[in-house]
C-alpha positions in Angstrom: 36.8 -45.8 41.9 39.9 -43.1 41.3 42.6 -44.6 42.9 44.1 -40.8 43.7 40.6 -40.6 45.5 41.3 -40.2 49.5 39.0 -40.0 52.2 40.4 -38.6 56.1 38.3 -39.5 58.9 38.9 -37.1 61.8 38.5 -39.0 64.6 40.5 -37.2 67.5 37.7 -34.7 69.2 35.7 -35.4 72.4 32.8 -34.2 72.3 32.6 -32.5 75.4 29.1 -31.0 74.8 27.6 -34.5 75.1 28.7 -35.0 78.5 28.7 -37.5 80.7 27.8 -40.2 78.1 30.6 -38.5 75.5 34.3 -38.5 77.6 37.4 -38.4 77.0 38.4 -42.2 77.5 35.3 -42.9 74.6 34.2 -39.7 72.6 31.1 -39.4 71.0 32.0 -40.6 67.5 32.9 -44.1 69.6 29.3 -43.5 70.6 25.6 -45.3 69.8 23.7 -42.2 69.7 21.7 -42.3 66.8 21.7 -46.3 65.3 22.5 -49.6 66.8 26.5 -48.6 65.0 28.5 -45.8 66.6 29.3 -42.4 64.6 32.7 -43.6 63.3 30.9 -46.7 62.2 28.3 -45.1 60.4 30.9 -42.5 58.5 33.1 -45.5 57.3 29.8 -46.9 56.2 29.1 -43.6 54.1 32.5 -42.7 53.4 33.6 -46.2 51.8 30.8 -45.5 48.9 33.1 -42.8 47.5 36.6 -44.0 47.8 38.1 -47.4 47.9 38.5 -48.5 50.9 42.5 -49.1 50.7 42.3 -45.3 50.2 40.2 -44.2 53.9 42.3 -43.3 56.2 41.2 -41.8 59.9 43.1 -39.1 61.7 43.6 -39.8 65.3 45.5 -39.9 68.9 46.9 -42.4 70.2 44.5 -42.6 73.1 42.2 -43.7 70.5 44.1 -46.2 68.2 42.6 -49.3 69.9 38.9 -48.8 69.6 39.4 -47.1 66.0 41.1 -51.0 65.6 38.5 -52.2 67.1 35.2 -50.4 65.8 36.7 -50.4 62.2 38.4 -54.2 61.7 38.3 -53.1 58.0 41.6 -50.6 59.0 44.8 -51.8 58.9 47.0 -49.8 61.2 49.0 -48.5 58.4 45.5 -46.7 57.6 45.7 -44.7 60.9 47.7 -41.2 61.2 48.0 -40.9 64.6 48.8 -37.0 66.2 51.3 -36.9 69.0 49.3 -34.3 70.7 46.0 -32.6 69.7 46.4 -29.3 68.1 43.3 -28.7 65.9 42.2 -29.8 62.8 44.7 -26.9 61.0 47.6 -29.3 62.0 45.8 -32.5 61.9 45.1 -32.0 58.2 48.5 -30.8 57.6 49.4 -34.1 58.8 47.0 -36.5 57.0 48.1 -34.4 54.0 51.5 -34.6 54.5 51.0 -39.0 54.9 49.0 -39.3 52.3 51.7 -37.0 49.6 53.7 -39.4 50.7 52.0 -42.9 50.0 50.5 -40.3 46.3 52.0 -37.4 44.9 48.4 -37.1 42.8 46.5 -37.6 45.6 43.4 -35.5 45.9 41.9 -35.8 49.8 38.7 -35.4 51.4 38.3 -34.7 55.3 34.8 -35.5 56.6 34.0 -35.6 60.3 33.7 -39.1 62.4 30.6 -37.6 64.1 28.1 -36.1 62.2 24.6 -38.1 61.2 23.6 -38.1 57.6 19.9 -39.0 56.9 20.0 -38.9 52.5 23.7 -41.2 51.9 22.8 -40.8 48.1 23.5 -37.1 48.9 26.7 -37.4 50.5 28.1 -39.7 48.1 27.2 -37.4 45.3 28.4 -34.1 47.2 31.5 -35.5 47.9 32.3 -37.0 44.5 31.6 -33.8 42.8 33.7 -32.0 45.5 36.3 -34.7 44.8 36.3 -34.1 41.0 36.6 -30.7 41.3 39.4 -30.9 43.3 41.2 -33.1 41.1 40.3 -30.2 37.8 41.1 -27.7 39.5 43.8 -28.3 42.0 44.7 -24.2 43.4 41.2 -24.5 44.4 40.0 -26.1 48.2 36.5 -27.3 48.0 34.3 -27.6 50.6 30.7 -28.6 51.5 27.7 -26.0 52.2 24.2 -27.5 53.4 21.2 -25.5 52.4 19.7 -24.6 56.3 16.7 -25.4 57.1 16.2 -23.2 60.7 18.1 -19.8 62.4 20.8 -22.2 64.0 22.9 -19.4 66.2 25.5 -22.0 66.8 26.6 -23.0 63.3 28.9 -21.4 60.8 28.1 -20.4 57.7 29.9 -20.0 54.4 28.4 -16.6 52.3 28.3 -17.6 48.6 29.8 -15.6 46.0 29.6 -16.2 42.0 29.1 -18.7 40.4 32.2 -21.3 39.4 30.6 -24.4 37.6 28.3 -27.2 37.0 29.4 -30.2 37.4 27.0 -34.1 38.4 24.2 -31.5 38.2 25.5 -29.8 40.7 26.2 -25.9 40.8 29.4 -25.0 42.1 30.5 -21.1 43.7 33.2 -19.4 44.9 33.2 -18.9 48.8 33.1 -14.9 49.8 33.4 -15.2 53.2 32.9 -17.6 56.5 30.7 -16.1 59.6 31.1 -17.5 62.9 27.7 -18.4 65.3 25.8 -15.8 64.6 23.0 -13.8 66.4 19.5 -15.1 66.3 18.6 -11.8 64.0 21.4 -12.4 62.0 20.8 -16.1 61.6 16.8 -15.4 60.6 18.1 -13.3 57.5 20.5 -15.6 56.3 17.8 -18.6 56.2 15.5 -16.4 54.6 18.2 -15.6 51.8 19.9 -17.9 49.3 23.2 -17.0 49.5 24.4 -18.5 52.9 24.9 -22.0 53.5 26.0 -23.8 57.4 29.6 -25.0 57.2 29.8 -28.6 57.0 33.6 -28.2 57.4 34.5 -30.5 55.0 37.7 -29.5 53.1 38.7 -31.5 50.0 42.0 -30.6 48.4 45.2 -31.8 46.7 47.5 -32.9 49.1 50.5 -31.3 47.1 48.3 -28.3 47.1 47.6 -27.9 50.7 50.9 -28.7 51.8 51.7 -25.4 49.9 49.2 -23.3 51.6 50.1 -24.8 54.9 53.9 -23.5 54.3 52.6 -19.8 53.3 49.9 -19.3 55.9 51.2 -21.7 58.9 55.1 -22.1 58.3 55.5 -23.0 61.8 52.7 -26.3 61.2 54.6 -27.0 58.2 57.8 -26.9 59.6 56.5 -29.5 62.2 54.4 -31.8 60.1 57.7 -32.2 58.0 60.1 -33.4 61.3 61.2 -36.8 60.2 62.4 -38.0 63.8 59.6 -38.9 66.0 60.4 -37.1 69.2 61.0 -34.1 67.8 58.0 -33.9 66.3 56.4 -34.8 69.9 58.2 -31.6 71.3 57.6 -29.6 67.6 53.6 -30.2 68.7 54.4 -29.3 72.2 55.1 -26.2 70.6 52.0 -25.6 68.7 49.1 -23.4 69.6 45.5 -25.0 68.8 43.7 -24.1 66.1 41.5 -24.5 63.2 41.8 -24.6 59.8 39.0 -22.5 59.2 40.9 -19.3 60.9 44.6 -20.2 60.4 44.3 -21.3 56.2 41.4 -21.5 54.2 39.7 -17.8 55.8 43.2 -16.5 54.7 43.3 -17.9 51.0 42.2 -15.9 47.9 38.9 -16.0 47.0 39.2 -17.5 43.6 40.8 -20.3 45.5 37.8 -21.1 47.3 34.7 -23.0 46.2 32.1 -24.3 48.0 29.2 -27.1 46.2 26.1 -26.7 48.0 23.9 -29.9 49.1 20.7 -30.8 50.4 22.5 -32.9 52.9 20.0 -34.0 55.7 22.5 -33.4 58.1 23.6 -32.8 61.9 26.6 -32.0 63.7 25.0 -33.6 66.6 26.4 -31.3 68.4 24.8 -31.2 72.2 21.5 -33.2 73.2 19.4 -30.3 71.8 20.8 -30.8 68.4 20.0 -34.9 69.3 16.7 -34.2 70.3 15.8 -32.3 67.2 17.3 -34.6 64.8 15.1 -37.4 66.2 12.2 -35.0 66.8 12.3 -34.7 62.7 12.6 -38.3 62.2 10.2 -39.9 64.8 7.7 -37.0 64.6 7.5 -37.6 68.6 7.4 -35.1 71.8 9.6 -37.4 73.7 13.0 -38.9 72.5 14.3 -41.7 74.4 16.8 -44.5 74.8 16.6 -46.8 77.9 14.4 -47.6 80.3 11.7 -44.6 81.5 8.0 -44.5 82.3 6.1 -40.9 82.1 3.2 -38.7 82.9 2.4 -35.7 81.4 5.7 -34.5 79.8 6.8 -33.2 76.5 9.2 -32.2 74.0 12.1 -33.9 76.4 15.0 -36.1 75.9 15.5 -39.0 78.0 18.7 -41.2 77.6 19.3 -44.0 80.2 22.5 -46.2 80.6 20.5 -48.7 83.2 18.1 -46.9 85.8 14.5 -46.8 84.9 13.8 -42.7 84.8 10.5 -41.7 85.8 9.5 -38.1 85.0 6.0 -36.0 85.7 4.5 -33.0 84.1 8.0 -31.6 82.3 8.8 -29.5 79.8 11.6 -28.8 77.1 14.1 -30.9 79.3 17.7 -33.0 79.2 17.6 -36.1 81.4 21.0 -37.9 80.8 22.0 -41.4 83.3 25.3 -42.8 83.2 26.5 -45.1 86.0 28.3 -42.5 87.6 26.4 -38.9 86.5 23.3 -37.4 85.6 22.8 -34.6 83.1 19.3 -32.3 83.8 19.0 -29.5 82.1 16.9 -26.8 80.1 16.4 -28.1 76.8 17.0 -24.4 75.6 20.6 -24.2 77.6 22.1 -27.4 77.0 24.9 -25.5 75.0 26.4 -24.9 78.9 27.7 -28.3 79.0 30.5 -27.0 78.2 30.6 -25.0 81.4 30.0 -28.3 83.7 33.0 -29.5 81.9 35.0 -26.0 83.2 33.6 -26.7 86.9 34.7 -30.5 87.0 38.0 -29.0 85.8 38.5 -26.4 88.4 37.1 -28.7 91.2 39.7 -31.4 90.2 36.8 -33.9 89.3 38.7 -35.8 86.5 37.0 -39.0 87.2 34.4 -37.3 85.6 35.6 -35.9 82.3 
């Protein structure tokens, strides 16, 4: 393997949109929810096929330092960048790029989420090996990672494909023309019926000398903070920081011919609320009903069931979300399970933090 090959896990979200099972004390990619590993396990799994595993680091908080240690005894701690605070993925990659310049001027990186399921590995390790490569060629350009849709999804993003850059592994490589953001159902039915529009995988792979430059000219105030030597004033340098993406903040702001994307046939999901769950396992299992745990039914369909301990018993439903946990239950429309987010505001307001 390239020994300039590195791979970032970023592993500091929480997933609110899986709620209750997915909280804040064990986020979703700490999370069972689609093998007998959890998310972060699986990526390491995929992950340590393309670089060696010296060379995999995973992007962090400190909250979470112990059950990274602990779901991935592979780690050792000096494999863990750890943020002070939580201030988007913009910063967080600034970050891992900044450690890993550090540790290899050469180094060429790739960020890949901690909890996404990949059906086709073989994909993934080729996608990312050719992104990888092209990154190390041509090192002005970020590459990232397009998967070919396969349904109107209004609550991805999408990357618009311009000309055509290279071949490379048999794989055709294009410049990216622009990024769209969750679009309308309409809109969304007209880019899967085209060829030119991909869903954003948002993986990023880059030189870390590279990026460390763009991060100074589009997001001095990141840079400035990534690059605090003493400890505590980076603490209150992050305290400082707004939140944000790299999408927005970086690579929507970089020239064109300095973005490519490689398109992929990944069989792929962000897993993103239970209806995204439910259709991933729908497609897999060819079933009506998706379920973990204990339940008995009559007459229902197209629901997901997921149970901690209680038996659920349900009659005569339709298209819905039946989450157990010892101390909440989740029902809701199948269709409107994207509102999660909303419970989460409510538990906020009401000053239910037991719950979060």
């Amino acid at each position: 393997m390239n020994q300039n090959f590195y791979a970032v896990i970023m592993a500091g979200g929480t997933g609110t949109r899986l709620w209750p099972v997915s909280r804040k004390e064990k986020p979703k990619q700490f999370q069972k929810f689609t093998s007998s590993k959890t998310m972060i396990q699986e990526t390491y799994d995929r992950v340590v096929k393309v670089v060696d595993k010296k060379n995999i680091m995973v992007s962090t908080g400190e909250q979470y330092r112990g059950l990274v240690l602990e779901q991935l005894p592979e780690l050792g701690a000096g494999q863990l960048i750890m943020e002070p605070l939580s201030r988007g993925t913009a910063a967080a990659i600034a970050l891992a790029a900044k450690k890993i310049h550090e540790i290899n001027p050469q180094a060429i990186v790739a960020t890949v989420a901690s909890d996404h399921v990949i059906k086709n590995v073989d994909e993934f390790v080729s996608v990312i090996n050719t992104a990888l490569e092209t990154a190390e060629k041509h090192q002005d350009k970020l590459v990232t990672v397009g998967v070919n849709p396969t349904y109107p999804d209004t609550g991805m993003g999408y990357i618009k494909m311009g000309k055509e850059f290279s071949n490379s592994n048999k794989k055709r490589i294009f410049f990216v023309d622009s990024f769209v953001e969750k679009p309308d159902q309409k809109t969304a039915e007209k880019y899967l019926s085209g060829w030119d529009y991909l869903w954003n995988a948002s993986y990023f792979v880059f030189s870390a000398k590279s990026f460390l430059g763009w991060i100074e000219k589009f997001t001095p105030k990141i840079s400035e903070v990534v690059n605090i030597g003493d400890k505590e004033k980076m603490v209150k340098g992050y305290n400082d920081l707004e939140s944000a993406p790299i999408d927005t903040v970086i690579v929507e702001k970089m020239d064109e011919e300095n973005r490519l994307v490689v398109p992929s046939e990944l069989q792929w999901s962000d897993v993103g609320n239970w209806g995204s769950l439910f259709d991933f396992f729908k497609d897999s299992l060819q079933s009506e009903m998706i379920v973990k745990g204990n339940h008995v039914d009559v007459g229902s369909r197209d629901c997901l069931v997921y149970s901690e301990d209680k038996l659920v018993a349900t009659i005569g439903l339709k298209n819905v979300i039946i989450v157990e946990t010892d101390d909440a239950i989740l029902v809701a429309d199948r269709n409107n399970v994207g509102e999660v987010k909303k419970i989460i505001d409510k538990l906020k307001e009401e000053g239910k933090h037991l719950y979060l």
